[in-house]
N, C-alpha and C positions, 0 to 999 in steps of 0.2 A: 452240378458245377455251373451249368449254364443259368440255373435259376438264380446261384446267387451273385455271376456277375451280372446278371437284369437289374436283381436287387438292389447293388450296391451300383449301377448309374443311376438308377433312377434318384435313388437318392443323394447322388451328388449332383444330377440336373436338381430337385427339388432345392436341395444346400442353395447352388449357385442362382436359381430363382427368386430366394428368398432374400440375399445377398443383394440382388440389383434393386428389389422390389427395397428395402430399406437403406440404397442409396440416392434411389430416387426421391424416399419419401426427405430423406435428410436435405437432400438439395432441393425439393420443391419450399421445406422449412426453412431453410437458409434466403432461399429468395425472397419465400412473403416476408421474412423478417428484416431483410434488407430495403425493402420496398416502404415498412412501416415507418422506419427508421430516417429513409429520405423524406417519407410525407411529415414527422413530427419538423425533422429539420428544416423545410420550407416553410412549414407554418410558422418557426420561428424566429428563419431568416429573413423571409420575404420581407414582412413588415420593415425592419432595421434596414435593410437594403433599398427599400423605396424611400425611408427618412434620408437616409443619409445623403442618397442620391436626388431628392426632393428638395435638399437643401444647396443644389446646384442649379437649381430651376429660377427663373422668373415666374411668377405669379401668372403672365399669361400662359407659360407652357402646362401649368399647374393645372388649370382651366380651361386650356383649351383641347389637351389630351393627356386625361389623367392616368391614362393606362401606360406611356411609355416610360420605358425605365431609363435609358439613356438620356441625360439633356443637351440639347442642341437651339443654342450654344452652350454654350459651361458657364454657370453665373458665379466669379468666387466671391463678390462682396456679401452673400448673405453671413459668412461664415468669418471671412474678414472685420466687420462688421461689426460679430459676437463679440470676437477675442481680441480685437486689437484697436475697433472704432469707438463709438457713439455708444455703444450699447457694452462696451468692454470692462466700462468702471461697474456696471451692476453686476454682469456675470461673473469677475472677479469677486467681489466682495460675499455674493454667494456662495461661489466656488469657498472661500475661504471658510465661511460658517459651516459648510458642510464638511470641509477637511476636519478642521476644531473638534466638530460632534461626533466624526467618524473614529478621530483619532482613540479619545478620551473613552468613547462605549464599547472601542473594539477591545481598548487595553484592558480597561477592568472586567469586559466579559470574557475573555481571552485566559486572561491572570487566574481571578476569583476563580472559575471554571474549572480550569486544572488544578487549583489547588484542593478543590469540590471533588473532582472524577477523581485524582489520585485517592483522597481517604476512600470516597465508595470504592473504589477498588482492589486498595491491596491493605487495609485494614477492617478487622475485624471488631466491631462493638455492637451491643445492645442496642436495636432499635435502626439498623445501620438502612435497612430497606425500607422501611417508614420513611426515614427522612429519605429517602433516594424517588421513591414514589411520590413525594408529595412534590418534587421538584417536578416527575414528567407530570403532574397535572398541571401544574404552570403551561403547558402546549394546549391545556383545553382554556385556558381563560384569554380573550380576548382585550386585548388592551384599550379597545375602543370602549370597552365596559368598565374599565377604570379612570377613564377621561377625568369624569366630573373631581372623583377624591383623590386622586393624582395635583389635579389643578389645587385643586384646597390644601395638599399636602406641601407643594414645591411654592406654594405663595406663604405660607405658615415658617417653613425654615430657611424663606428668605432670597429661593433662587428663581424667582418667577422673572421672565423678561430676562431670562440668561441662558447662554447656550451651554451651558452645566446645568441647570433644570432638567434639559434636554436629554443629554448627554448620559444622567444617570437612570433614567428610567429606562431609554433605550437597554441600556446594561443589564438591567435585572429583566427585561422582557428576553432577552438573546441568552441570557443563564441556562434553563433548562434546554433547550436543541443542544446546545454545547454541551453540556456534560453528559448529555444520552451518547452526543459522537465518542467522545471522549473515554468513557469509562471504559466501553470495553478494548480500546485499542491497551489504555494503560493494563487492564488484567490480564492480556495476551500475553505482556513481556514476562518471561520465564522469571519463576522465583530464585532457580539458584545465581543468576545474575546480582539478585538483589541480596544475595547473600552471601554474593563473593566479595562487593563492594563494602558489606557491613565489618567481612573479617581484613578488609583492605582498612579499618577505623572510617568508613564513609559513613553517617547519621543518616536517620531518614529523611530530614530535607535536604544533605547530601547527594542520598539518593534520588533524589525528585528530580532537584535542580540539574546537577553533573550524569546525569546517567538517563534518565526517563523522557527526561523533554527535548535532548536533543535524538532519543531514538523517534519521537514520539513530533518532530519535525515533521510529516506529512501531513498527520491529522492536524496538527496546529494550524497549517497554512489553508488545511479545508476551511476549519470551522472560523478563521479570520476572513475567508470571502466569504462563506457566508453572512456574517456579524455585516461585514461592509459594506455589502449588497443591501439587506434589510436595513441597514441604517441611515447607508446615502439613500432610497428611496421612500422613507420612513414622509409622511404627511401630515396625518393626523397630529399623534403629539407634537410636530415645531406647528403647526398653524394655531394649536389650542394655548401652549405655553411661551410661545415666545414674543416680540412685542413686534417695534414697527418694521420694515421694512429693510433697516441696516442688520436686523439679525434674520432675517429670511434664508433659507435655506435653497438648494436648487430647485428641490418640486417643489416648492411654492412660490421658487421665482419661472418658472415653465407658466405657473398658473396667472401671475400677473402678466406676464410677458403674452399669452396669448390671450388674454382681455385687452393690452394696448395695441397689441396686432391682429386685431382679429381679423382686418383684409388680408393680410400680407402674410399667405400660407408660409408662403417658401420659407421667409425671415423665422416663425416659429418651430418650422421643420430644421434650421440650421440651429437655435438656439436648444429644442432640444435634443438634439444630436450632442451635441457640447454637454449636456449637462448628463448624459448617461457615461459619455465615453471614458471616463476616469474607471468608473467601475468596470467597464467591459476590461481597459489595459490593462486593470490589473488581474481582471481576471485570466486573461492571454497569459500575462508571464507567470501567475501563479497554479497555471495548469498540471504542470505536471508532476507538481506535489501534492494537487488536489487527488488527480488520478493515485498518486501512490497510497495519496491519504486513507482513500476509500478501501484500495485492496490488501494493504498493508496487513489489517486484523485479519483478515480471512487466510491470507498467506502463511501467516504466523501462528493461528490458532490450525 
């Protein structure tokens, strides 16, 4: 009798041993990951945090102590300056080329896309994964390697020196990430839905339109920041295909803008503060369909 209540603490010391020993190890896990977590977000705050606040500097605070983050005084005409002075009619007018290009490559890659991920996904034909693989190799082809017959292709039909030259190729480069996000959110959605809606007389672009894309709302508003992102900071293509200087875009008006200023740090740190911030706001308020966007499939499947 004695032997086996020895037995049995021991082994509920060892139980409760084992217990602390893997609550420790969970909370030592959770700190390093938390610790990781604040260093990746410094690394990618800090930067924007000193533009932004760089862009309230004079040029001598700039240079004469480049490390403070606070500026003392507050200088607001770099920024005023941007948007509303001297320098206001160019950042509009770029502002406006990049809206144009963003709008047009979001909608078509957006649209096209899903109408793309819906067949890969809830139709069945011959050859269905063929065509589906040949779109994720599109992520291996680099567009900078299409420059030259891009250029010969949008000069040939006519849109060269137009911000629809632009605009479409952007679009087919943004095609394949989008429908990789896309498909499998749409093959998540249960089939007897889609089959309740067919004995309701809904068709299948019925069902696309009325039933899939408004579930189908989170991932949409992912994969349009991203599209928006990659497009408002797109370079390459507006520099190679577009003409003078009224169809310039914002990175390539950042780029003139600090060849005419290249004393006047501050003035460049405020204009490009301005020329990112559209895409950050939107990203702010499209946060939290992004977040649903991502977990949404996993939740569901």
């Amino acid at each position: 009798m004695t032997t086996t209540t020895s037995t049995s603490t021991t082994t509920s010391v060892s139980a409760i041993g084992g217990q602390r020993l893997k609550l420790v190890r969970r909370n030592f896990l959770s700190i390093v990951r938390y610790v990781i977590l604040i260093v990746v977000a410094g690394v990618i705050l800090i930067p924007i945090v000193y533009a932004v606040l760089g862009g309230f500097k004079s040029n001598g605070q700039l240079l004469g102590d480049p490390l403070a983050l606070i500026p003392a005084p507050w200088v607001l005409s770099n920024y005023t300056d941007v948007v509303f002075g001297a320098d206001a009619a160019t950042f509009w007018r770029e502002f406006a080329n990049s809206l144009i290009i963003a709008v047009v490559a979001v909608g078509l890659t957006v649209g096209l896309a899903s109408l793309a991920a819906f067949v890969f996904a809830r139709m069945v034909f011959r050859g269905r994964e063929i065509f589906y693989t040949l779109f994720t190799l599109g992520l291996l082809f680099p567009s900078a390697v299409a420059i030259l017959p891009l250029y010969i292709l949008v000069k040939q039909i006519g849109l060269s020196e137009n911000l629809l030259g632009v605009a479409l190729p952007q679009a087919a480069f943004g095609l394949p990430l989008t429908i990789i996000i896309l498909r499998p959110f749409f093959r998540s959605i249960p089939v007897e839905l889609e089959d309740a809606a067919k004995i309701d007389g809904c068709s299948t672009f019925g069902f696309f339109w009325r039933v899939l894309l408004p579930l189908a709302r989170p991932a949409l508003a992912t994969v349009s920041v991203l599209a928006i992102v990659g497009t408002w900071n797109a370079f390459m293509l507006p520099l190679i295909l577009l003409g003078g200087q009224d169809q310039w875009t914002l990175p390539l008006g950042v780029m003139n803008f600090s060849g005419l200023y290249v004393s006047d740090q501050a003035r460049i740190l405020a204009f490009t503060v301005c020329a990112i911030m559209p895409a950050i706001i939107f990203y702010g308020l499209a946060e939290r369909q992004i977040v649903g966007g991502l977990t949404a499939g996993s939740v569901k499947g």
